[in-house]
C-alpha positions as CSV (number, residue, x, y, z in Angstrom):
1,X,0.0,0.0,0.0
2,X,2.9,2.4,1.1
3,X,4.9,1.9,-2.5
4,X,1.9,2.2,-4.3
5,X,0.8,5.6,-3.2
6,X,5.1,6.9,-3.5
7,X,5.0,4.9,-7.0
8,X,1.2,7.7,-7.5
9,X,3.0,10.7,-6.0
10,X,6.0,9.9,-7.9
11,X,4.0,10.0,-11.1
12,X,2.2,12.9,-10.4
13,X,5.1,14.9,-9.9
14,X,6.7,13.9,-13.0
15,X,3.0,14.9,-15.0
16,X,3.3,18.4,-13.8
17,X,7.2,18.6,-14.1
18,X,7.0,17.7,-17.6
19,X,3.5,20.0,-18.3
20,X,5.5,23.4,-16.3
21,X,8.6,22.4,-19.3
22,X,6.0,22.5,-21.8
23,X,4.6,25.7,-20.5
24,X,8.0,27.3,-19.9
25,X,9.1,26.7,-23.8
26,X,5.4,27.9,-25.2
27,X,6.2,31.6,-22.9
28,X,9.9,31.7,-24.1
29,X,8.6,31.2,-28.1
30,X,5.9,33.8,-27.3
31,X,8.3,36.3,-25.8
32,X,10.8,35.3,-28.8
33,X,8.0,36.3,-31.4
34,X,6.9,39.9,-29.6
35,X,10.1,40.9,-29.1
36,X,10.7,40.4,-33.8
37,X,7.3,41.6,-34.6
38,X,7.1,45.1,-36.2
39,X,4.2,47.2,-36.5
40,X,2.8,47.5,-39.7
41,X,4.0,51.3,-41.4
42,X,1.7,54.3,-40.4
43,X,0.1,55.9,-44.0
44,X,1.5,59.8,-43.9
45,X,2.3,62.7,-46.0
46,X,4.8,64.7,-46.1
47,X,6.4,67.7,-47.1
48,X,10.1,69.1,-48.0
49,X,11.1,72.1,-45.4
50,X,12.2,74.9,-47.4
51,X,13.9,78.1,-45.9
52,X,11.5,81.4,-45.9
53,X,12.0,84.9,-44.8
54,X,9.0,86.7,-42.9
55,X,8.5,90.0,-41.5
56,X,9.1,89.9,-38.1
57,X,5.9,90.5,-36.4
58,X,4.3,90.4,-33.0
59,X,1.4,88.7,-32.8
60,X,-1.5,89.0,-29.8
61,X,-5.2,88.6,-28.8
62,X,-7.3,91.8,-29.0
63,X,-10.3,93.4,-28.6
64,X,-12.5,96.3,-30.0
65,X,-13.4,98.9,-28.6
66,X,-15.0,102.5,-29.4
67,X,-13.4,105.3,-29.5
68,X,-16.8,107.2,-28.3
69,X,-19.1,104.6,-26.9
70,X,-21.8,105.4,-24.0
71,X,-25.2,103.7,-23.2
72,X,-27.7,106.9,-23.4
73,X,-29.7,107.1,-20.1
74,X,-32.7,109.5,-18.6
75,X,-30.7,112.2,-16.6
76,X,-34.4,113.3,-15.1
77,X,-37.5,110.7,-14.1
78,X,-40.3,110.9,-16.7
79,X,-42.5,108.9,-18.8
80,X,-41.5,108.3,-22.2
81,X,-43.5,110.5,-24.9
82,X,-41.6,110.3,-27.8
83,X,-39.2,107.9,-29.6
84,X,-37.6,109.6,-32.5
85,X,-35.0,107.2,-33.3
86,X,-34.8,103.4,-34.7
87,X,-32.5,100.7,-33.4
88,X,-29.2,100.7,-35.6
89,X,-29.4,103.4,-37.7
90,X,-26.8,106.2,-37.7
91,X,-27.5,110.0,-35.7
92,X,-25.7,113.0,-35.6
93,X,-24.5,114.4,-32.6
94,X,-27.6,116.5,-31.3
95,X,-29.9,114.4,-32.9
96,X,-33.4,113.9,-30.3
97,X,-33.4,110.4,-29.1
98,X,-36.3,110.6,-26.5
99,X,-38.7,113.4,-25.4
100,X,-40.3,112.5,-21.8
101,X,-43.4,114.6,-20.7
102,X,-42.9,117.7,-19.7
103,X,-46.4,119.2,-19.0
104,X,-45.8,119.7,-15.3
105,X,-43.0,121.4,-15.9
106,X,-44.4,123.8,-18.6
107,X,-47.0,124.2,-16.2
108,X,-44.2,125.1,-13.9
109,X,-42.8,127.3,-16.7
110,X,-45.7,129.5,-17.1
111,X,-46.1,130.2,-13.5
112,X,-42.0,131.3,-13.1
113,X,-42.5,133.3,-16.2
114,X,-45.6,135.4,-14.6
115,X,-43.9,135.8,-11.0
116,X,-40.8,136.8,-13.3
117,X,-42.7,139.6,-15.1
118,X,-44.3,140.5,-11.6
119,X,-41.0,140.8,-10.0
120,X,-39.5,142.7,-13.0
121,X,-42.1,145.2,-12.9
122,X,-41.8,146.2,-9.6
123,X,-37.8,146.4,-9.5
124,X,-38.6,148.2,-12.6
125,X,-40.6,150.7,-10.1
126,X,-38.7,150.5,-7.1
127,X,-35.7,151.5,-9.2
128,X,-37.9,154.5,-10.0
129,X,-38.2,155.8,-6.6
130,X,-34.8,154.7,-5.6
131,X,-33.5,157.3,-8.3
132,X,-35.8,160.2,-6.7
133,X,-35.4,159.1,-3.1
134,X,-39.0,158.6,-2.1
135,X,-37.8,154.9,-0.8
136,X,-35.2,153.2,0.9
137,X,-32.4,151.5,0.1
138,X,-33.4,148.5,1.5
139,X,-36.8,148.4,0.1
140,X,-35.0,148.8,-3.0
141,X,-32.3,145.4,-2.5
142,X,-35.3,143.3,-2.0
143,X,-37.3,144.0,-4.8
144,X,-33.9,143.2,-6.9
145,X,-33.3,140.2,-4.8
146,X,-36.7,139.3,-5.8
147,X,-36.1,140.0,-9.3
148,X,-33.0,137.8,-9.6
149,X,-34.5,134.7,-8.2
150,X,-37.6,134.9,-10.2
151,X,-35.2,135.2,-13.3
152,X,-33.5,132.2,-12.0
153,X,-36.4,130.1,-11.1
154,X,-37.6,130.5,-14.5
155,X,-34.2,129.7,-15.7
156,X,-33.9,126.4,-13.5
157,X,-37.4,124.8,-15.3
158,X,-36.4,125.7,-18.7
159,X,-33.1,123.8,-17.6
160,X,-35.6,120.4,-16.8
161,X,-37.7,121.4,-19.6
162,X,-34.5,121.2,-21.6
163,X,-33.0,117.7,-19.5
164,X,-36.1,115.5,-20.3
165,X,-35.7,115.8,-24.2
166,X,-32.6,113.3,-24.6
167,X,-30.4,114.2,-27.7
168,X,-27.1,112.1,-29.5
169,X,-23.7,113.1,-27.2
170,X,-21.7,112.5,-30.5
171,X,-22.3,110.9,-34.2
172,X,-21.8,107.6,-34.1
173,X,-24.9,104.0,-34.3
174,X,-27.7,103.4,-32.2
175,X,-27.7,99.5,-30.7
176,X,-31.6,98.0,-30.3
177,X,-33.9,100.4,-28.2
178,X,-34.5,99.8,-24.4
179,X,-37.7,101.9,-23.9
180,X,-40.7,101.8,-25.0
181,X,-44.0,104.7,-25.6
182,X,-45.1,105.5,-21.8
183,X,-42.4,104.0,-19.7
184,X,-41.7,105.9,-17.2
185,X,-38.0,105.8,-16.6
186,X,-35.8,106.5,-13.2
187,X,-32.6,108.5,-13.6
188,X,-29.6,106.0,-14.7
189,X,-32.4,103.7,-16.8
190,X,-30.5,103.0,-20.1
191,X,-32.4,103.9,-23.3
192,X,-30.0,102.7,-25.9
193,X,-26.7,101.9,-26.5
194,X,-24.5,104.4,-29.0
195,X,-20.9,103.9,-30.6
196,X,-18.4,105.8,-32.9
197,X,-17.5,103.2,-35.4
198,X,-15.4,105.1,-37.3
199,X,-12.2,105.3,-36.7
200,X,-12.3,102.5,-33.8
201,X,-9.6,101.1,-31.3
202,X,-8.2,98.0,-31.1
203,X,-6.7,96.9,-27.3
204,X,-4.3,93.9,-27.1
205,X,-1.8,92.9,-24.4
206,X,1.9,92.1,-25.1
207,X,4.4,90.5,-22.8
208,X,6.7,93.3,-21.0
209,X,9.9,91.5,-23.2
210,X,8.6,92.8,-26.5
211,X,7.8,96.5,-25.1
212,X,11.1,97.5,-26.6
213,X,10.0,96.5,-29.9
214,X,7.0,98.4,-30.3
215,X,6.5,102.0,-30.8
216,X,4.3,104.6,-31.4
217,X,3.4,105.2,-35.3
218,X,3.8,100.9,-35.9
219,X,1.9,99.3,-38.0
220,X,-1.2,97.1,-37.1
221,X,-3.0,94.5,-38.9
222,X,-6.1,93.2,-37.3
223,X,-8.1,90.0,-38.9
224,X,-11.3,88.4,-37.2
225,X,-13.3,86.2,-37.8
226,X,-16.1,86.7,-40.5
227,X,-14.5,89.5,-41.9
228,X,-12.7,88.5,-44.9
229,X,-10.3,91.3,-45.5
230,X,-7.5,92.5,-42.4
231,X,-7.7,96.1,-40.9
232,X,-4.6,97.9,-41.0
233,X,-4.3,101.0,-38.6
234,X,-0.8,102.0,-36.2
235,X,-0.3,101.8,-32.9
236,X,-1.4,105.1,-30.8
237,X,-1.1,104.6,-27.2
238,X,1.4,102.3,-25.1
239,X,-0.2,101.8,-21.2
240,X,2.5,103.8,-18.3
241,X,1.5,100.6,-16.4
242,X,3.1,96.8,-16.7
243,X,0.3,94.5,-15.0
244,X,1.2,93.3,-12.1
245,X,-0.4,89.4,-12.6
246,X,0.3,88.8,-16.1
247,X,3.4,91.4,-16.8
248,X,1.8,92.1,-20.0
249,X,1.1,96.0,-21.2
250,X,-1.7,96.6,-23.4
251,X,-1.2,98.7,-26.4
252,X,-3.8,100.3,-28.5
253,X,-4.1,100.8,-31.9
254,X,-6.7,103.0,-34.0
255,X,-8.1,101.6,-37.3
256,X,-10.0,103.3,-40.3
257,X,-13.2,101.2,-40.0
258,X,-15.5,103.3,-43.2
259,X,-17.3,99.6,-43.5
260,X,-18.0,99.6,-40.0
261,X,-17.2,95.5,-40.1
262,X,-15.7,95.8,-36.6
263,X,-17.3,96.0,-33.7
264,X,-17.1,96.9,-30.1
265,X,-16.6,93.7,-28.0
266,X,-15.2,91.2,-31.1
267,X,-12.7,89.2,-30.7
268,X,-9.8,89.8,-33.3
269,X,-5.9,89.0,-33.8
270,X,-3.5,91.6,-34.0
271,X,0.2,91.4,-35.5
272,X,2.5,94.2,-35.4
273,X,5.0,94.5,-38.2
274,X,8.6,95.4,-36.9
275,X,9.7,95.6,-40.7
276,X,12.7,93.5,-40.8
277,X,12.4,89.7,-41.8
278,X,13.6,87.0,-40.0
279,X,14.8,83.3,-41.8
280,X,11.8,81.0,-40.9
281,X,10.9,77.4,-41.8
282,X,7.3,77.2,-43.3
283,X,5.1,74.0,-42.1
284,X,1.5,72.9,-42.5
285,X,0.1,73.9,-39.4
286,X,-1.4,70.5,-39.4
287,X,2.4,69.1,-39.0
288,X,2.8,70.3,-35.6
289,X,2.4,68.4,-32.5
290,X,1.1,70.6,-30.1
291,X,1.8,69.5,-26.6
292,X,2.2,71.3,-23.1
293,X,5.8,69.7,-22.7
294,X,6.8,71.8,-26.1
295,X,5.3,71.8,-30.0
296,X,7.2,68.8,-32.2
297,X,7.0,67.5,-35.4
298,X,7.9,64.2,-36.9
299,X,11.3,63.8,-39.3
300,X,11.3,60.5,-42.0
301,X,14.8,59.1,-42.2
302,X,15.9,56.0,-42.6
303,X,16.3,53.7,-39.6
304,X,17.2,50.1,-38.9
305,X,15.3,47.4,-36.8
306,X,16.4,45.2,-34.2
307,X,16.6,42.8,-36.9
308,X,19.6,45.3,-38.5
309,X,17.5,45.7,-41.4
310,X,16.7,49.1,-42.6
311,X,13.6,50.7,-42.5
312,X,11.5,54.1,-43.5
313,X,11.1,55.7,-40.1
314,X,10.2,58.7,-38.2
315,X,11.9,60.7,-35.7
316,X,10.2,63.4,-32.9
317,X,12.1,66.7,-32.7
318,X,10.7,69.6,-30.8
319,X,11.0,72.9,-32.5
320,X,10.3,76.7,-31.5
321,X,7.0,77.8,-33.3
322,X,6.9,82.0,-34.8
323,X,3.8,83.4,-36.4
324,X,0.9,81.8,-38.6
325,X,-0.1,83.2,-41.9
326,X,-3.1,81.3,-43.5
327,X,-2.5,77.5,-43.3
328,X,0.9,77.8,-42.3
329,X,3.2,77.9,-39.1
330,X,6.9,79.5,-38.7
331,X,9.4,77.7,-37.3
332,X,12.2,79.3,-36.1
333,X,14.2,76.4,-35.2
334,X,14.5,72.7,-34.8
335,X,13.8,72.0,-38.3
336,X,16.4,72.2,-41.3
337,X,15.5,72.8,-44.9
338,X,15.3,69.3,-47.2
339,X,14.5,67.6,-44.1
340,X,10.9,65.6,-45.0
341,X,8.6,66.6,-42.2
342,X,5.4,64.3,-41.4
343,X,2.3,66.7,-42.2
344,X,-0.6,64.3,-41.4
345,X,-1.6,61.2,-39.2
346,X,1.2,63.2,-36.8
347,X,-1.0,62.1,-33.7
348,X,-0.5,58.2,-34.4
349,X,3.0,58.5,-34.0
350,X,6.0,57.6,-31.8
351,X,9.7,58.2,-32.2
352,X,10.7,55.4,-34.0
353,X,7.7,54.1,-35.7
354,X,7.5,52.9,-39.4
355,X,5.7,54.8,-42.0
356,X,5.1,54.6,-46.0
357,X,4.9,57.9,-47.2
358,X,1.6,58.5,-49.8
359,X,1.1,62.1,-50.8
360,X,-1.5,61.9,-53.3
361,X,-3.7,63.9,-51.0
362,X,-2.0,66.5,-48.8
363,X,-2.8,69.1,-46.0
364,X,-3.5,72.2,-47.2
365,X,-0.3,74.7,-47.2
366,X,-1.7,78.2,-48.3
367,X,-0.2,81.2,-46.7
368,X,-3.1,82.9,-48.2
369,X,-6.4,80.6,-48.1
370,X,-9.8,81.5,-49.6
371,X,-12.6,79.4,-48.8
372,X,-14.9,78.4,-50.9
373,X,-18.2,79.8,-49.3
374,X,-15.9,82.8,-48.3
């Protein structure tokens, strides 16, 4: 009984010696075979870096702004009587906006211009007997007294009179009306909304490094979004203070705007020419790798495997990014002209990784693009 059950224990541990040998060999071919397989080549295009020259620019985010721009409000209480202007349409300065009622206050009018002629009258004839002594002095100060204050109350309600019809500050265009026929409106309650268009600022912050590169009389060019052709104007004002939080200074720069295609509040892009160029390397913008760790792009060369056998690869090199212009990026550096730069199917990649170049179709690369429902 005692051999039979060393002859089963015996057996059993041959069984699983001889199943962890098999095992052992199947994980050591399967190892063997990752460590020669190859990825299949990643489909790209690509593009030979040529050397460029642009003008050396500064670019920054801006934002319009009027150079006259007020929201027109009731300076006295009243109910509105009048309306004698349309949402968006152009005024002069002076123009009547809003007439609020004012029949109290003619009313009022009347009444200061009677006690005004009373009071005249009788300095008229206390004058009079001033001259020929028959009263005194005194008599004669009050009735002047009077005479003055009635002047000025009469004065001080053609003033309100005057306040409650509201008139155009400057020339400029009305924004959508506020009011409407018999509201009665508090003092500060906004009636409409009007802006000089023309000329018109542009505001942008620059980082306190470039200050020394800007200056007063520079040229501007401002593009946005929906407008199809770029504002030029020149820089007129540089802000005394640096900000404290960012370090940037905003600038300003006034534009002819005769179209009135910009707009108080848009949201526009601003590049300063400095005048002299600068040697660039012109890229797809679609070739660059944008990463918070630093911008790359992707080189082909040729490579070689594990295997020692050559192969069509890529390579990562981070370079230092300048200004756009239409489809296209500057770079300053990290890229060489003739080198073949990756300018599609960039965020499959991996230094090191196959590829088969096909550049039947390609990225756009216009420095000047024109849509075609532009």
């Amino acid at each position: 009984m005692k051999k039979r059950l060393i002859l089963t224990l015996a057996g059993m541990a041959i069984f699983i010696a001889a199943i962890a040998v098999v095992k052992i060999r199947q994980v050591q071919a399967g190892i063997a075979q990752n460590a020669s397989f190859q990825p299949p080549p990643e489909a790209v295009t690509t593009v030979r870096a040529t050397a460029d020259r642009w003008p050396a620019s500064v670019d920054a985010i801006g934002t319009v702004e009027a150079v006259h721009g007020v929201t027109v409000a009731a300076d006295l209480p009243g109910l509105v009587s009048r309306i004698e202007f349309e949402s968006g349409k152009k005024v002069r300065a002076g123009d009547v906006l809003v007439r609020l009622d004012t029949r109290q206050e003619q009313a009022q009018l009347q009444a200061a211009e009677a006690q005004r002629s009373l009071a005249t009258v009788n300095f008229e004839r206390m004058k009079g007997l001033r001259e020929k002594g028959i009263t005194s002095q005194a008599e004669y100060d009050a009735a002047a007294a009077q005479h003055k204050q009635a002047v000025a109350q009469t004065g001080e309600t053609q003033a309100s009179i005057g306040r409650k019809t509201i008139r155009a500050p400057f020339s400029g265009v009305l924004g959508i009306r506020q009011v409407n026929l018999g509201q009665y409106l508090k003092p500060g309650d906004p009636i409409v909304a009007l802006q000089s268009l023309d000329p018109i600022y542009v505001n942008f912050d620059v980082p306190q490094q470039q200050l020394g590169e800007l200056q007063i009389g520079a040229e501007v060019r401002v593009t946005a979004q929906g407008i199809e052709k770029s504002a030029t104007g020149t820089i007129t004002a540089v802000n005394s203070v640096v900000d404290e939080g960012t370090r940037n200074i905003q600038v300003q720069a006034t534009l002819a705007n005769s179209e009135e295609k910009l707009r108080p509040g848009m949201f526009v892009q601003a590049q300063v020419v400095l005048g002299a160029s600068a040697p660039v390397v012109a890229l797809p913008a679609s070739a660059i790798n944008y990463a918070p760790y630093g911008n790359s792009v992707f080189i082909v060369g040729q490579m070689k495997g594990k295997d020692g056998k050559p192969y069509s690869g890529v390579r990562q090199q981070f370079v230092k990014l300048g200004a756009a212009r239409g489809d296209q990026v500057a770079v300053i550096s990290g890229v060489k002209a003739g080198e073949e730069v990756v300018t599609s199917g960039v965020f499959k990649l991996r230094s090191g990784a196959a590829v088969v170049v096909n550049n039947k179709v390609q990225p756009s690369n216009n420095p000047a693009p024109k849509p075609e429902d532009s």
